[in-house]
N, C-alpha and C positions, 0 to 999 in steps of 0.2 A: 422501554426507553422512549422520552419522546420524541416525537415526530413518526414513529415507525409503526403501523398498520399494517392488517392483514393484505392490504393491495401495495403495499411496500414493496419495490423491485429485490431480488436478492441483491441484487450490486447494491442498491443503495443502502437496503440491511446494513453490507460488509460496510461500505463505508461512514454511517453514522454509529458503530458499536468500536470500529476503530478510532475513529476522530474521537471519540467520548471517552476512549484507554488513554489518546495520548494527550489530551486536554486535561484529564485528572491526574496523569504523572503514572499512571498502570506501566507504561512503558516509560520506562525513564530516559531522561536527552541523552540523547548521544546512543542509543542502543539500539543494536542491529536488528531489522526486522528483516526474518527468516520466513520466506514463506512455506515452510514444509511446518515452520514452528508454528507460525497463524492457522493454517488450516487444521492444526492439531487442536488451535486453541479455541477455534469460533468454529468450526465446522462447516467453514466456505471450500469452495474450490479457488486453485489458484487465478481464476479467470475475474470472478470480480472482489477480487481482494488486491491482484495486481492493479487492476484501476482504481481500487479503493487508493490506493496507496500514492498512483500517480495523481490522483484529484488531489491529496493533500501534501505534494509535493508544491503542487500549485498555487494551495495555501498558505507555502512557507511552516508547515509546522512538520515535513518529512524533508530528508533529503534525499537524493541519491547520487551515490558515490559512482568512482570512476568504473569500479569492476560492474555496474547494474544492481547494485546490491540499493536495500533504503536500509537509512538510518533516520532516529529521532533526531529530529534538528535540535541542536545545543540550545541552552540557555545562557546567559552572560549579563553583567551588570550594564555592558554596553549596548548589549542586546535591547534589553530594559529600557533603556535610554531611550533609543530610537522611536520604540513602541512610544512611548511617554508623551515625546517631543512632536510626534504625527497626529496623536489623540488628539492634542492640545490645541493643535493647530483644524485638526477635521471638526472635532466631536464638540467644540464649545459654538465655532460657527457654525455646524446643523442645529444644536439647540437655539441658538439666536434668530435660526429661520425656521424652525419650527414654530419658535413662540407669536413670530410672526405673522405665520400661516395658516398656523394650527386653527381648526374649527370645534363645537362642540364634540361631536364623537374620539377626536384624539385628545382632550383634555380628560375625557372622562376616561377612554383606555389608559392614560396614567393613571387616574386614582384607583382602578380595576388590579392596575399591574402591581401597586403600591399596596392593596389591600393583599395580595395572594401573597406577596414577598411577606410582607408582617407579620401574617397568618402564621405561616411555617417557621420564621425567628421566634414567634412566642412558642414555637412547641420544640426547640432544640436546647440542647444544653450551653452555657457557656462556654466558650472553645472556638476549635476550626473549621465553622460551621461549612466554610468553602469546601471542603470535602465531601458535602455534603450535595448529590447530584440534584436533588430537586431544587434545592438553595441555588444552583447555579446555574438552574431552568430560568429561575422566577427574576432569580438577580438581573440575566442578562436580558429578558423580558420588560422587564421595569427600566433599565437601561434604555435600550433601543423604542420604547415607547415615546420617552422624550424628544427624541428625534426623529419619530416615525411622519413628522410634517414636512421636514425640511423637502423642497423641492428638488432637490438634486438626487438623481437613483446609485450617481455613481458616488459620490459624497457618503451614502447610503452604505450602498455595497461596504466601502472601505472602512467604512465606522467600523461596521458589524466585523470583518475581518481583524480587525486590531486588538477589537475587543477580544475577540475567542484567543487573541496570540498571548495577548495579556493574562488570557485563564490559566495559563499554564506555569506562570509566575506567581498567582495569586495561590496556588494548590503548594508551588514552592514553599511559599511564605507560611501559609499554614501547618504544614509539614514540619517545617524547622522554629516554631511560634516555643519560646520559652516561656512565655506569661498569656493567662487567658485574653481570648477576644469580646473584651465588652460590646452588650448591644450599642448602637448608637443611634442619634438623630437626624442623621447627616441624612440618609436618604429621605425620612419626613421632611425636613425642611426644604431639600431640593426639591418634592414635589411639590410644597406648598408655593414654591418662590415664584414654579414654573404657572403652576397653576392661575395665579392670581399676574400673571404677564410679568414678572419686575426681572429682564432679559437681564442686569445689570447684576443682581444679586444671583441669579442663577444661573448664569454666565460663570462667577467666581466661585460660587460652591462647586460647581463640576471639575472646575479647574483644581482648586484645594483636592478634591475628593480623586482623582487620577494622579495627581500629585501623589497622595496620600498613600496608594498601592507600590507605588516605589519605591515610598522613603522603607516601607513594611518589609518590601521582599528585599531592598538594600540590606537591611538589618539583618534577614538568614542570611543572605549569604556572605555577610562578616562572621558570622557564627561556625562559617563552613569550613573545615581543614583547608590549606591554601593546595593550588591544582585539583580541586574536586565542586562538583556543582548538584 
């Protein structure tokens, strides 16, 4: 998995192998995390799987309920929303300060970031490729490279948190996808826009293109029996 080394703490093990279950939909919203069930399933002890669990409470992507128990935090079309509407407002302004800021070596980690995402679209099949865990290393990689200038850490911080909240929709969507996922241009082009400064044109590409993941997961979950997500 990445990030995780042989100098990897076990806590942090536990918690990047759970956050990666509940990021790809392994554990589904809304469902109860048992820790006698966890340690059966990852072969942690309950000591750092319990902080596993209160770190991504923290995240917003666990809850926990009134009796101390956690559960997967729900998903919702309003849910969606919110994410959308924070993105919009963080993620187009760090891009606008990035392109601002940005010096050679973060222009070129975009075109790095852009080549490895590419790489791996041309070796998958047409489909749900977001299911796909290295796709959604590189994705969120190429992502956050765009905005890895912006001067603000905490701007930063919350980018990247939004994004990983949004994965869990984007796994939605793909899951429930009745017609294949064509490749597109969208991320060349946002690299290209960025790359050569034109803040105005890549400003609106990001926007369309986060737009775009919600009009996507809107669409499953019209497809979903009603009371069910």
């Amino acid at each position: 998995m990445q990030g995780i080394t042989p100098n990897t703490t076990v806590s942090e093990q536990a918690f990047q192998v759970l956050r990666q279950d509940v990021l790809s939909g392994r554990h589904a919203p809304e469902t109860k995390l048992k820790l006698d069930t966890l340690q059966s399933l990852y072969g942690y002890s309950s000591s750092p799987l319990r902080e596993a669990l209160n770190r991504l409470v923290q995240e917003g992507l666990v809850k926990a309920d009134e009796r101390r128990g956690f559960r997967v935090a729900a998903i919702s079309p309003d849910d969606l929303a919110d994410i959308t509407k924070m993105r919009l407002l963080l993620d187009v302004t760090a891009l606008r300060e990035s392109i601002q800021h940005g010096d050679d070596a973060w222009e070129a980690n975009i075109v790095a970031s852009f080549h490895r995402l590419e790489k791996i679209e041309s070796r998958l099949p047409l489909g749900p490729v977001v299911l796909d865990a290295e796709w959604s290393q590189r994705h969120r990689d190429f992502h956050m490279s765009l905005i890895a200038a912006c001067p603000s850490e905490r701007q930063l911080s919350w980018s990247i948190s939004l994004f990983d909240q949004a994965e869990r929709y984007r796994h939605f969507a793909a899951r429930n996808r009745t017609v294949l996922k064509k490749k597109d241009a969208e991320h060349r082009a946002l690299m290209k826009a960025v790359v050569r400064r034109d803040a105005a044109t890549a400003s609106q590409m990001l926007s369309e293109h986060i737009a775009g993941t919600q009009t996507n997961v809107l669409a499953a979950f019209a497809l979903m029996p009603k009371n069910r997500t």
